[in-house]
N, C-alpha and C positions, 0 to 999 in steps of 0.2 A: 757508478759502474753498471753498466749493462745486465738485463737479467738472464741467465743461462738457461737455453732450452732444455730440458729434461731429459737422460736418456731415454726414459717412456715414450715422450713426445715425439721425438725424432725419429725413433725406431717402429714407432706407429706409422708414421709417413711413410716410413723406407717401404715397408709391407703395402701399401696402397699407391705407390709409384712405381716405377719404370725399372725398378731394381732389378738387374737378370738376375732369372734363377739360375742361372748356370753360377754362378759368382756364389750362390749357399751352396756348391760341392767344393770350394775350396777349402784345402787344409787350414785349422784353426787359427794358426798364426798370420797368414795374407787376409783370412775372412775378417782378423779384430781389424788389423791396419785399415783394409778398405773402411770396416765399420768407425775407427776416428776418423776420417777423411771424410766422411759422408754428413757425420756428427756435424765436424768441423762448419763445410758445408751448406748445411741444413739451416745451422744456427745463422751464417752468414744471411742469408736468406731470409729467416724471420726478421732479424734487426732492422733489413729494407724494407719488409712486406707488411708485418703485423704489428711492429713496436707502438704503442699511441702517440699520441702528439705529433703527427704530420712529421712531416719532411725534415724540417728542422732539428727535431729528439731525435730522428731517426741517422741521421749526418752525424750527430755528435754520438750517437750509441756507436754506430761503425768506425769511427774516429778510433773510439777509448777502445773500440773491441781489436784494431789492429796494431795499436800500440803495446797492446797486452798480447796479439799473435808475434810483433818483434820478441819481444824477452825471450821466446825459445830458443831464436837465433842467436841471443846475446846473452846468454846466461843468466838472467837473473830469476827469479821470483815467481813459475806459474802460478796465474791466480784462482784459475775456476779447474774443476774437477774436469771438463771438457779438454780445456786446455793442455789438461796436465798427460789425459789418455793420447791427445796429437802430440804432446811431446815425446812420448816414449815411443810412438810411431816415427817421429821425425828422428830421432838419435836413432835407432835403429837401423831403418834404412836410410838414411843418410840424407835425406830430403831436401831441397832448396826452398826456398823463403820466398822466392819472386812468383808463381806459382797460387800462394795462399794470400797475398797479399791482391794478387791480379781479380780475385775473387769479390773481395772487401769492395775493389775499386769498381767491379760491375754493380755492386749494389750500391754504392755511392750515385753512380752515372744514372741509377733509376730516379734518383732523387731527385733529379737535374732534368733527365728526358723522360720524355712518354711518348714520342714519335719517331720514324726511322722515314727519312724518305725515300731513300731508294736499298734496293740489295744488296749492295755494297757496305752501307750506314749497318745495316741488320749483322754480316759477317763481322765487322768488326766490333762491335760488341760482343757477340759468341766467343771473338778472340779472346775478350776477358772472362766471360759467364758461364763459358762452357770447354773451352781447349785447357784451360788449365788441370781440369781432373784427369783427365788423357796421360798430359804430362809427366803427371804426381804417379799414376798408374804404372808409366814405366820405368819410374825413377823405383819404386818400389818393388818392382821385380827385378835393376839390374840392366834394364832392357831398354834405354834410352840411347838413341843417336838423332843426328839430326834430321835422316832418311825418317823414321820412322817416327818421331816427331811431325812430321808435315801429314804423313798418314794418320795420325790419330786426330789430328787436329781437323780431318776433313768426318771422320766417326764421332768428335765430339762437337761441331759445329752443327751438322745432321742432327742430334738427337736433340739439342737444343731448339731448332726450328720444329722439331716433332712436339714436342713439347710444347712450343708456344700454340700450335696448331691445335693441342687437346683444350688448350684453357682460354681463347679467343674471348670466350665471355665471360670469364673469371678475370681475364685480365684489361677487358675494358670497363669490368667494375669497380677495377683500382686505379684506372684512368689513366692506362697504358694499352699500347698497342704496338704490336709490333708487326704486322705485315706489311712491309712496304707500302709508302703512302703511293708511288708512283705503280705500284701493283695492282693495291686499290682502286686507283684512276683507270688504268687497262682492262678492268674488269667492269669499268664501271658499277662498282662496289661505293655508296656512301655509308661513312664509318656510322652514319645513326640505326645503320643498319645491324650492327653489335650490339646493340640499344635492347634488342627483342627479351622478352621474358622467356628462360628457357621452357620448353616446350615440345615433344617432339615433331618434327616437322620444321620448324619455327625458320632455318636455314634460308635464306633466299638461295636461288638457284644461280646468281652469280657469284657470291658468293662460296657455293657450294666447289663452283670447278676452281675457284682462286686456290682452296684450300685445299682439293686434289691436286692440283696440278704442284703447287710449292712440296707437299707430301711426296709428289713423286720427284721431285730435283731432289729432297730429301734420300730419298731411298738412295739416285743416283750416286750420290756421293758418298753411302752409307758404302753403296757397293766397290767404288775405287777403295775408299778405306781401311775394305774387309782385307788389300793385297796384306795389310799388315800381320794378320793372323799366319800367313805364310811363313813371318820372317823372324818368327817369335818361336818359343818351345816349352814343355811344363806347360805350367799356373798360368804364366802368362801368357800363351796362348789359348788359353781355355777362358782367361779374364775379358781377354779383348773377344773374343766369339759371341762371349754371353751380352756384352754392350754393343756387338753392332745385331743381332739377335734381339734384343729390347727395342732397338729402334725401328727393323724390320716388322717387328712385329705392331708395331702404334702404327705404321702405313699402312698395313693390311687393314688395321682396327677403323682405320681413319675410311677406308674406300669399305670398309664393313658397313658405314653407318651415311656410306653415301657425301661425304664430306658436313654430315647435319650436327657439327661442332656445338652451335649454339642451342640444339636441341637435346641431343644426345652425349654421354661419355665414350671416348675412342679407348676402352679400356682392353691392352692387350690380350691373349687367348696365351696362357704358356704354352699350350702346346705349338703355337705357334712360334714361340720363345725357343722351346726345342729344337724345333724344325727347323730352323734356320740357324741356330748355332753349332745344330750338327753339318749342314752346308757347308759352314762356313768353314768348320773342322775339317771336313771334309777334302774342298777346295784348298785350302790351307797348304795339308800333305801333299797336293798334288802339285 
């Protein structure tokens, strides 16, 4: 059986990621739900990224780990203490299954790829690794349709490119990449170029505009997505403010540091985090 990450662990990460702060003023009951969903998540994520034994242990640990996410849907038997916190989150709000599973299946797919060729290749993996929490998000408040589904899916597809853009050299040490390889080509970018030992400065300079410029289609789409904040009320519009707010703020962080990924960390400023989820709120009402 798979080993479970630690609520310590995971919760240590959240504080050191991209977590909006907006999202710790919610009321105690939305803040644990988010918190097993994150958990959930997180864990999913180690299993791909850190379990030992390569590839292979790492298939069969995701295997058993969503075998053991089906039993909530089917009644039987949660096994791990993780488990058991996403189940009372999933009866609760009434959560679907395809969703959490979509999840498993992006970390499976890392197994399998380390290359995207084109931007296209890159969206539809998002569809798996990152639209899914979106989803879960407004199935959790009540607040699912399929309008506003296509919107979050464009706010959680952005933050997942934001993301891949802070850890470029984190993740070609795990010998993945995910900038489009046809990107790379256009910039004339060679990926030995990820290679560099961080360093500040270390960025090459085409490089440097690959990862602003993706940053800013980032944003772009952060901002069609923010119409969703409009069509939301409550929690869950102050949820969705704080998440496209985190992502705004990693673009800003990202042109803070001059696109120098490989040298530097694009680590957001809350107050920036603020500032733009107040915007968003903002424009929302209006």
């Amino acid at each position: 059986m798979a080993t479970v990450v630690s609520e310590t662990s995971w919760e240590t990460r959240e504080a050191g990621e991209n977590f909006p702060v907006a999202l710790r003023l919610l009321p105690r009951r939305h803040r644990e739900h988010l918190h097993a969903v994150y958990g959930y998540a997180r864990h999913v994520d180690e299993l791909g990224d850190s379990l030992p034994g390569g590839p292979a242990a790492r298939v069969a640990a995701l295997e058993d780990f969503r075998a053991q996410t089906r039993v909530i849907w089917t009644g039987g038997e949660v096994a791990t203490p993780l488990l058991r916190r996403l189940a009372a989150t999933v009866a609760d709000a009434r959560l679907s299954e395809q969703p959490f599973l979509d999840l498993v299946e992006a970390n499976l797919q890392d197994q399998r790829v380390s290359r995207y060729s084109t931007r296209a290749d890159v969206l539809a993996y998002c569809h798996l690794s990152a639209d899914p929490v979106g989803r879960i998000v407004l199935e959790l408040f009540g607040a699912s349709t399929p309008a506003r589904i296509a919107l979050s899916d464009r706010v959680c597809t952005a933050l997942q490119i934001v993301e891949h853009l802070q850890d470029v050299g984190e993740d070609r040490r795990a010998g993945r990449v995910y900038l489009p390889q046809e990107s790379l080509a256009s910039y004339d970018v060679d990926e030995h170029a990820l290679d560099a030992r961080p360093a500040p400065g270390v960025t090459p300079p085409a490089l440097r505009a690959l990862v602003l410029a993706e940053a800013d289609c980032a944003a772009e789409m952060l901002h069609e997505g923010s119409a969703l904040v409009g069509q939301l009320r409550g929690w869950a519009r102050t949820a969705v403010a704080g998440f496209v707010a985190g992502g705004l703020a990693v673009v800003d962080a990202l042109h803070r540091i001059d696109g120098d990924v490989l040298g530097r960390h694009a680590a957001p400023a809350k107050r920036d985090v603020v500032r733009h989820a107040l915007t968003a709120l903002v424009r929302g009402r209006a």
